[in-house]
C-alpha positions in Angstrom: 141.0 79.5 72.3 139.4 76.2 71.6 135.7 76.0 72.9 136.7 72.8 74.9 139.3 74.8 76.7 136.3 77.3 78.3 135.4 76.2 82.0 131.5 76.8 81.3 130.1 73.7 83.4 128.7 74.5 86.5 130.4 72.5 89.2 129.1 73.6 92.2 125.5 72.6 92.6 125.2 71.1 89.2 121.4 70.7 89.9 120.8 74.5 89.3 122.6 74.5 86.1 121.1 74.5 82.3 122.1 74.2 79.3 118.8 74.4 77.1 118.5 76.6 74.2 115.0 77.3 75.4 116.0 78.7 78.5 118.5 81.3 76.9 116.3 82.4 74.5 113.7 82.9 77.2 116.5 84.3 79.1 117.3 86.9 76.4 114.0 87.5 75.3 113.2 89.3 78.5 116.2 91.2 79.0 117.5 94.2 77.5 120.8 94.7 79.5 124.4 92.0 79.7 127.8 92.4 80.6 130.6 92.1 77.6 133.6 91.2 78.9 137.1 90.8 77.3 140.7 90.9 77.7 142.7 94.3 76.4 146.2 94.9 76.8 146.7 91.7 79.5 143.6 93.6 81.3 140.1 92.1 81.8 137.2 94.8 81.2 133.5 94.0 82.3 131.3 96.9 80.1 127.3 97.1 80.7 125.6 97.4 77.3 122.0 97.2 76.1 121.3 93.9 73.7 118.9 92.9 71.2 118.7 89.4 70.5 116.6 87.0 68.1 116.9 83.5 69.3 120.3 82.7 70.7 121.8 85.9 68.3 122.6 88.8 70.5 123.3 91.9 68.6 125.4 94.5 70.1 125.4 98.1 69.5 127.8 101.6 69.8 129.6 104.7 69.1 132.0 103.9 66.7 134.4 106.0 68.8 134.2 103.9 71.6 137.4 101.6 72.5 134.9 98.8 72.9 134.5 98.9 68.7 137.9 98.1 68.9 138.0 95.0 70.6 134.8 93.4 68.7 135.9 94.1 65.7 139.0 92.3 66.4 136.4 89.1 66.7 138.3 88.1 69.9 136.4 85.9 72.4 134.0 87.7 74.8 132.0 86.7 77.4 128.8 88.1 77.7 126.8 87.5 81.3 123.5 88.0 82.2 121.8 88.1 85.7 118.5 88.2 87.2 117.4 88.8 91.0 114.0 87.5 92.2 114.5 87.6 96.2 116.5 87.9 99.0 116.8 84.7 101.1 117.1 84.9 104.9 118.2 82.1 106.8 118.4 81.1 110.7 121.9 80.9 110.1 123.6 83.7 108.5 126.0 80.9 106.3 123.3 79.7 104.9 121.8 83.4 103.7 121.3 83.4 99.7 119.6 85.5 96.9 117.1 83.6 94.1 118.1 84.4 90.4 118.3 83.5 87.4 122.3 83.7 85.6 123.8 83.0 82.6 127.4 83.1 80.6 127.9 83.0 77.2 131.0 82.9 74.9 130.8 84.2 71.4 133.2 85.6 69.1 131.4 88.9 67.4 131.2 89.8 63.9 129.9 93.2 62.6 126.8 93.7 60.6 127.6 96.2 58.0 124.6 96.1 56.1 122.2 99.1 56.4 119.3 97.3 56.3 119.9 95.2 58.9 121.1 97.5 61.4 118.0 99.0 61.0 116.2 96.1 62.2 118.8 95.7 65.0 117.8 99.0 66.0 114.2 98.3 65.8 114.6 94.8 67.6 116.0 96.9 70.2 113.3 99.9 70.4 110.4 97.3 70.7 112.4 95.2 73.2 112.6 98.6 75.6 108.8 99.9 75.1 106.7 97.8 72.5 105.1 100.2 69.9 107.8 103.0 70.5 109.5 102.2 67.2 106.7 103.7 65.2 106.3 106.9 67.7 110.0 107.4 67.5 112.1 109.8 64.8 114.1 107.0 62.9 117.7 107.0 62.4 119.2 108.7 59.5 121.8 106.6 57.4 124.5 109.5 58.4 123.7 108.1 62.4 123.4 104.7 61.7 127.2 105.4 59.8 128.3 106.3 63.4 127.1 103.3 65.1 128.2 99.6 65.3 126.3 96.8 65.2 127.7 93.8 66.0 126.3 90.1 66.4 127.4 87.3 68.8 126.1 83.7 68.4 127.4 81.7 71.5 129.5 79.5 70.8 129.1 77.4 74.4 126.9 79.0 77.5 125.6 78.0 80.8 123.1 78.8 82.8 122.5 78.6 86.9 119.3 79.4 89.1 118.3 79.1 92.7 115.0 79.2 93.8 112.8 78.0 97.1 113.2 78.6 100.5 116.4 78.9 102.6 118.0 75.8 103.8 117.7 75.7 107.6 119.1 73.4 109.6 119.0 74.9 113.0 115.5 74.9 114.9 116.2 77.9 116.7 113.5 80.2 116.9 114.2 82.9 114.4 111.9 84.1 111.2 113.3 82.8 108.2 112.5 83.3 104.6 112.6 84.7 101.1 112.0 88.2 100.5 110.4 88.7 96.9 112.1 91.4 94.4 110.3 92.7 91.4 111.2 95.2 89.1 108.4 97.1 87.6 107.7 99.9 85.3 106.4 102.9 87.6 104.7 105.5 86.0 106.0 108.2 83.5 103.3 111.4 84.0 100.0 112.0 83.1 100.9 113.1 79.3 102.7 109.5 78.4 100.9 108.0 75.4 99.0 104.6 75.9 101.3 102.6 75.0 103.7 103.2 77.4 100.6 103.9 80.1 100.1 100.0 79.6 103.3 99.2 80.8 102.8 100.3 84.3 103.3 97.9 86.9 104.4 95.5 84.1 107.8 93.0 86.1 110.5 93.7 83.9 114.6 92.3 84.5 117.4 94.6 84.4 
């Protein structure tokens, strides 16, 4: 499929949309989950998988047994989405009830990374994404496990982006409470015999 063919422009409040490289990057830098979709058989499958990234690169890991190591390795087109909630927004009128986030959809056809070395850097990209410092208070992965996994990278080749943020748009004056109701995801704690460097962590926002 030709990259012109994919509908990736946002048409419906165009205003919210972006398109940077900046913003994806940000976008990726601060997330650790996506959706990979693709088409098997006729059908379309929407997986959750964990992602490492460096700049617009997102690097995609598995179980060689998996079907999904089927389908990438094909190098067939695949969208991967990504999606963040920051609030809950009440309006007077319930049509005009909304959420604040943050989305984006990328297209990308992946290719695997059979080097050894650099899986091993996938896998450490990944570790210090989750918990920074865990990587060197972790049991490292032999070459016989990193033989079982897949690695495989996806460089978009077209993405977009969309965000709402703000108040609810009300247009009635009726007297009923309106507004946004904050969400925040945050690292709670893990027990009193956690190292430090995941102590530090608590109450730190994260995005899943």
């Amino acid at each position: 499929m030709a990259v012109e063919c994919i509908k990736d422009k946002v048409t419906r409040y165009p205003e919210r949309a972006s398109y940077s490289d900046e913003d994806l990057v940000a976008m990726l830098d601060r997330n650790f989950t996506c959706t990979v979709s693709f088409i098997d058989g006729g059908i379309p499958y929407a997986i959750p998988m964990m992602l490492a990234s460096e700049g617009k690169t997102i690097y995609l890991h598995g179980s060689m047994k998996s079907r999904i190591y089927g389908i990438l390795k094909t190098g067939q087109l695949i969208a991967i989405s990504l999606l963040e909630i920051n609030g809950i927004v009440l309006a007077k009128e319930i049509k005009n009830n909304s959420i604040n986030y943050v989305s984006a959809l990328i297209f990308g056809r992946p290719y695997e990374i059979d080097d050894t070395e650099k899986k091993i850097e996938v896998f450490r990209l990944l570790t210090e994404k989750l918990v920074k410092g865990r990587r060197d208070n972790s049991i490292k992965p032999s070459y016989e496990d990193l033989n079982g996994v897949f690695v495989f990278a996806v460089k978009p080749e077209t993405f977009s982006m969309k965000a709402r943020t703000g108040p609810p748009h009300d247009t009635s004056t009726d007297d009923i409470w309106s507004g946004v109701l904050p969400i925040q995801h945050t690292i709670s704690e893990a027990g009193e015999n956690a190292p430090e460097y995941v102590k530090s962590l608590y109450g730190k926002r994260i995005f899943i």
